[in-house]
N, C-alpha and C positions, 0 to 999 in steps of 0.2 A: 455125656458123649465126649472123647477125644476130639479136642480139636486141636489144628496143626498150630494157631496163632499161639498155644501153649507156651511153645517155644518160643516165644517175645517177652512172653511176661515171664517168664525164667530169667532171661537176661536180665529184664527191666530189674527182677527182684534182686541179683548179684552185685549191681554196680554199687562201688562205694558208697557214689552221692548219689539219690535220685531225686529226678521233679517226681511232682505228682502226676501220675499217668491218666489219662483222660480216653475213656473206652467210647466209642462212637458206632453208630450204624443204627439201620433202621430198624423199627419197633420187631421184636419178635425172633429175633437172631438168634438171642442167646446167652445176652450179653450178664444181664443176674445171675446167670446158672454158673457163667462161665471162671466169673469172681469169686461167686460164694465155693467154689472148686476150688479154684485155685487158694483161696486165704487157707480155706480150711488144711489142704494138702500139701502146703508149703509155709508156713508160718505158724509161730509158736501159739496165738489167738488172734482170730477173727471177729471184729466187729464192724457189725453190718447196718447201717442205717438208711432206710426209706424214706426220703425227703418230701415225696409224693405221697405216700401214704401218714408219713407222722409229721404232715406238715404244719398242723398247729402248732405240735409241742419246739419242732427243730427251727424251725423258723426262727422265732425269737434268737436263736442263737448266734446266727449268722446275721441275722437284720440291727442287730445294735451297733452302736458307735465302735466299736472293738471287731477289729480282725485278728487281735493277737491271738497266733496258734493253740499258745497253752492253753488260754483262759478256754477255747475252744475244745480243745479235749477234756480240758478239768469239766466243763458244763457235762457233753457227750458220755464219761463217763458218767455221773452224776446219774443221767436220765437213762442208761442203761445198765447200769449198777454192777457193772464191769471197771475196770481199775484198764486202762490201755497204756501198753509199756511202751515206748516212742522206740527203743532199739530192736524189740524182738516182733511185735504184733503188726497188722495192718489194718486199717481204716478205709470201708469201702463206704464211699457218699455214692447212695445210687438214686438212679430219677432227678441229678443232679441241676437238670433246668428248671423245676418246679419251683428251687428258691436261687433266685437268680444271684443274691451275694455269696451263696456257698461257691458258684465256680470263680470270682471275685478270688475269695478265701485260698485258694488256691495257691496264687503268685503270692501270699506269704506262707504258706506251708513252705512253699520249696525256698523263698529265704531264710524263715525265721527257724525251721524246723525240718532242715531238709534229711537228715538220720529216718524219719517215720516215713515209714511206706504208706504213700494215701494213692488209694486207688477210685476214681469217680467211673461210673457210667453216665450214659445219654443219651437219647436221640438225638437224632445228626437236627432235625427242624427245632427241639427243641433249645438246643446248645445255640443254633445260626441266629435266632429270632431273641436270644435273652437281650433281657432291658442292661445290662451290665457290660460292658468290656469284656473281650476275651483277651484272656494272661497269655499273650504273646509270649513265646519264649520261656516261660514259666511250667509247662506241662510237657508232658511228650505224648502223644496224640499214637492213638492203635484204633482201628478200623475193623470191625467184624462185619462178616459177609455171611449166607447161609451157607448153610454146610454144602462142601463139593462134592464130585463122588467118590471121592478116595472114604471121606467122610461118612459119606451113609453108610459106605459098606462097614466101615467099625461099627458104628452106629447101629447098624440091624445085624451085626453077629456074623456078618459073609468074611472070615478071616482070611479065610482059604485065596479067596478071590482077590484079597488086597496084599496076600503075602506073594499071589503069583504077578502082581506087576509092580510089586516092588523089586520084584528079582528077575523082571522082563529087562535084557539087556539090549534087545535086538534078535534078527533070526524070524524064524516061521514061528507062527504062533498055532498048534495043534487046534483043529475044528472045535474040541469040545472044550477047551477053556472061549475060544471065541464064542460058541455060543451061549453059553452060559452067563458070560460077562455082559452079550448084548442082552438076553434076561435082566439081569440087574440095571444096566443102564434102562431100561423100557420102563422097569419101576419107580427109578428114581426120577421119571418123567413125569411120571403120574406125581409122587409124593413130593419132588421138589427140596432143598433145602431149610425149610423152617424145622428147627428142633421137634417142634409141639407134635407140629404132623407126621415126621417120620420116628418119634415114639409111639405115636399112634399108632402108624404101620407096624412097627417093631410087634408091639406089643399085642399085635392080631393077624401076626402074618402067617402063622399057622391055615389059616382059612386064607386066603386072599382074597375073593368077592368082598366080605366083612371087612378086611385090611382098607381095602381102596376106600369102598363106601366111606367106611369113619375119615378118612385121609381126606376125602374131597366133603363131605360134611363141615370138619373142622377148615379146609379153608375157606370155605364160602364165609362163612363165621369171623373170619380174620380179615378178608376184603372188607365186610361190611369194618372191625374195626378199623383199617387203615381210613376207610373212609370218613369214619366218624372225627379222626385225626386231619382231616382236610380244613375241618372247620375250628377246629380247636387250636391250633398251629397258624394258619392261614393269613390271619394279620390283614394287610391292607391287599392282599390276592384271594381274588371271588372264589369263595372253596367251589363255587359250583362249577368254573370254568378251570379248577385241578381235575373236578373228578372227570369229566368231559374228557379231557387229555388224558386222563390216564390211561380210561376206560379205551379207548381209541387207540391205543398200541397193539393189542392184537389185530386190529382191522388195518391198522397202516401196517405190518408188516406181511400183513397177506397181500396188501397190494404190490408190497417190494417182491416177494415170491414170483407172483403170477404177470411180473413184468410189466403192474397197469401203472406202477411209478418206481423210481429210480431215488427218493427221496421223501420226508416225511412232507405231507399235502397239510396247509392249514385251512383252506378251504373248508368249511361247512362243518369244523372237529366241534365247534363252540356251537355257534349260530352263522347264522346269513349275517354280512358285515362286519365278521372275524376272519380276514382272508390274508394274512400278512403275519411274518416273523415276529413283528413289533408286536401284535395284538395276542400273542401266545406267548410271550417269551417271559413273563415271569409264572405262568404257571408251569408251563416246562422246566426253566431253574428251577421253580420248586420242588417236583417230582424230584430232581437229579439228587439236590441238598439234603433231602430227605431218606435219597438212598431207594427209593422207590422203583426208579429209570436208571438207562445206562442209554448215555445219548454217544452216538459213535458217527463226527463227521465225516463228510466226504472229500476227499482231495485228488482232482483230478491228474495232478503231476507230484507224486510222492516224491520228497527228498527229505533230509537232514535237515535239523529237526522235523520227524514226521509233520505235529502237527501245524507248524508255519504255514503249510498254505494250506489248510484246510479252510473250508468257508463255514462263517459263523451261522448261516441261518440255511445251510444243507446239510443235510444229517438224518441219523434212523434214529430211533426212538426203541431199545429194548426193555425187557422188562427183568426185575433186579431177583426173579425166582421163577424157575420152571416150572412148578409146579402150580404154583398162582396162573402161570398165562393158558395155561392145559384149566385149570375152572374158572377162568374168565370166558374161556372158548366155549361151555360147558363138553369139552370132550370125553366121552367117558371112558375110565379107564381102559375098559376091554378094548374099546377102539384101538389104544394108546399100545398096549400091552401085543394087538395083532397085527399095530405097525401098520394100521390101513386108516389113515384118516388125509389121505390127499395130499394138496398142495401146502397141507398145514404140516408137511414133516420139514419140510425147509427150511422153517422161518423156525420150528421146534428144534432143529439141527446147529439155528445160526445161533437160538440164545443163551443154549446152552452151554456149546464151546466159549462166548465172551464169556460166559457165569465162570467158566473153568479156567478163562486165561485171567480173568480179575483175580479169581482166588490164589493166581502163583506171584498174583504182582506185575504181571503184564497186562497193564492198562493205557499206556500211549499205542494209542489203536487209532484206525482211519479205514474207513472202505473208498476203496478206489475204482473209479468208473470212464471209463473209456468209450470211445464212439459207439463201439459194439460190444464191448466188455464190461464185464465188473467182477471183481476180487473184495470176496467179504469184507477181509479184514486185511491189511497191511499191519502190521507192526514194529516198531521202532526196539530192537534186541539186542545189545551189546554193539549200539553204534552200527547196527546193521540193520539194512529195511529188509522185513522178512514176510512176501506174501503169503495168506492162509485162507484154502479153497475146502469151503464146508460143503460136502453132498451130504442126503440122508442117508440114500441109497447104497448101491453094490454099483452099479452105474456112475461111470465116474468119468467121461469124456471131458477132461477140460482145456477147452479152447481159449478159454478166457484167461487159464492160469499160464497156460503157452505164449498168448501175445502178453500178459505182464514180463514174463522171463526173456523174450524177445527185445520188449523194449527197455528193459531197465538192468538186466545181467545182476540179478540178486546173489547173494553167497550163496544161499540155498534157498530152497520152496516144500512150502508144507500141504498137503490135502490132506482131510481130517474127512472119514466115512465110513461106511458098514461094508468095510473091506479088511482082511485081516493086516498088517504091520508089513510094511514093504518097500524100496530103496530104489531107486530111478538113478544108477550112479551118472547115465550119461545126461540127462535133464535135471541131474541134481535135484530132486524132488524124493521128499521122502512121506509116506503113505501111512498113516495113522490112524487106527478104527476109532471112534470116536468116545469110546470110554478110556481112552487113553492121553486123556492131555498130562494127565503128571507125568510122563515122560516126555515131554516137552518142555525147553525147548534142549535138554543133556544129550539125548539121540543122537541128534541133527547138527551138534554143532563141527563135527570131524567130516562133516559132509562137503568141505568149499572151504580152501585157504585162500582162492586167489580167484576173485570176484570185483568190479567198481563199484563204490558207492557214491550214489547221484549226490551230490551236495547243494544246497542253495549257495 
């Protein structure tokens, strides 16, 4: 499957000198597939080693007195019986926390031997929790995310549909590309981001009943592993007070929907006597470090730098793939698909827009709450606080995004919903249906030269 971070490791692979680049995110992304692509596609030979899986044989290698590079590829090849050219080939360590001196080995790759392209993978818990030091400065660090929907749509063969908003400039958008595209997004509510699952879909979407089934089959399948991952990973944090938290994101975000909290409640997530910031706060970091959560605080008076006055122990809890929190919910697809599952299209509306604004790199985010108001998301954009008002709906009355623009005089304001692509030149708000966050934020920025921005 094309993915956009492609174009990273292109870079990474051109520069004269490089570190050794260090591929990070949570279990299941992608991150194996995405390597063994890339080596194979761009480099003269690829050699690939499983530290996890050949970790008796590899171990030894890295666990001796010796970090020197050579001596390390002379072993490597040895045990692969491949001959590895240090100028032309690249070197991918994957499951690289399983032997904690191979990421060690690291910060003298990129001294001693920095001409070879060494490529690691890893879990983000795995890489945070190694017994080893991490080579500061040594690596250059790349982040995969599940796939967004520009993504799926490569991914499952909808060209059509990804060549018509890459060349969406602005303008009325014709009824039948809207609807066809909210189609597509409805599916990729169900299937979610994980490679596995939406080759599954791919690969049975000829029938769609059978698509979905195997889709939500297989992540039920993959909850149970991340869970098994709680205790494996987990360290001196009770795995059973992660899975508590986790599992609990769906239900605290229904409560943020339906207005019965403005913030994640830690009352009763754990047990009775778990009622404090304090008493959740490393299995919450956990979730985050692990890539599992997207925690997004609250700041009642946004200004420069967004998140300065956010507060540390107010915030929502989302969850790091739409598809996961759609079989957490058990919602079934057809639900999903008829657009009729309640007050659960809100909270489906909110996590999916953060899932799309992470994947473009806009991650300094904040939701902002007012006396009688609240604004999803704020965002910190090119030195600019830029509100963004998520409906599910066609229904788009927002009060809330009027008193932000009232009070704070933003360059411009975004609402994101099941409305077609539309421009408010006099409220400077610009209208975005919500399979369309890659054209965000390019659209919007000719919207407002002359604007104040609130400063600390």
């Amino acid at each position: 499957m094309e993915r956009k971070i492609m174009r990273q490791l292109l870079y990474w692979r051109d520069k004269s000198v490089k570190k050794p680049l260090l591929l990070q995110g949570a279990r299941q992304v992608g991150k194996t597939y995405l390597l063994k692509q890339f080596g194979k596609d761009h480099f003269t030979a690829c050699h690939y080693f499983d530290l996890e899986e050949q970790k008796d044989v590899l171990s030894n290698i890295f666990e001796g007195s010796s970090l020197d590079p050579k001596v390390i590829v002379d072993k490597l090849s040895f045990v692969s019986g491949k001959v590895i050219d240090t100028e032309n080939d690249i070197l991918i360590l994957d499951e690289i926390q399983a032997v904690p001196r191979a990421l060690t080995a690291l910060k003298y790759f990129c001294q001693d031997m920095p001409q070879l392209a060494v490529a690691a993978a890893g879990s983000n818990l795995g890489v945070a929790t190694s017994s080893e030091p991490f080579p500061v400065g040594k690596v250059e660090c790349l982040t995969l995310l599940p796939l967004n929907f520009e993504e799926f749509l490569a991914g499952t063969g909808e060209i059509l549909s990804l060549k018509f908003l890459d060349s969406f400039h602005g303008g009325q958008i014709d009824s039948v590309y809207h609807q066809k595209l909210f189609e597509q997004l409805k599916t990729y509510f169900v299937t979610g981001g994980l490679p596995e699952v939406v080759q599954e879909y791919a690969n049975n979407k000829e029938a769609p009943l059978i698509a979905f089934r195997a889709a939500r089959e297989l992540q039920q399948q993959l909850l149970l592993h991340y869970e098994s991952d709680f205790s494996k990973y987990s360290g001196s944090t009770n795995s059973r007070h992660i899975e508590r938290v986790f599992k609990a994101i769906p239900s605290q975000l229904s409560r943020f929907q339906e207005r019965k909290s403005k913030k994640f409640k830690f009352k009763d997530v754990i047990s009775k006597g778990y009622r404090s910031y304090e008493d959740l706060a490393d299995p919450i970091d956990w979730l985050i470090k692990a890539g599992l959560a997207l925690k997004v605080n609250i700041n009642q008076h946004p200004s420069l730098p967004i998140k300065a006055g956010a507060v540390e122990n107010s915030f929502k809890l989302f969850l790091f793939d739409i598809g996961l929190l759609g079989a957490m919910n058990n919602l079934s697809p057809e639900s999903i698909m008829l657009y009729d599952y309640g007050t659960y299209k809100g909270y489906f509306a909110e996590n999916f827009i953060l899932q799309e604004l992470y994947s473009y790199g806009i991650s300094n985010i904040v939701t902002w709450v007012g006396r009688t108001s609240e604004i999803e998301f704020v965002a910190e954009i090119d030195n600019q606080i830029i509100p963004i008002e998520v409906k599910a709906g066609v229904n788009t009355k927002a009060k809330s995004l009027q008193a932000f623009i009232d009070k704070y005089k933003p360059f411009y304001s975004i609402k994101f919903s099941g409305n077609r692509y539309g421009r408010d030149h006099h409220r400077k708000i610009d209208n975005y249906p919500l399979y369309m966050v890659s054209k965000f934020p390019e659209l919007s920025k000719g919207l407002s030269k002359n604007a104040r921005i609130p400063r600390r």
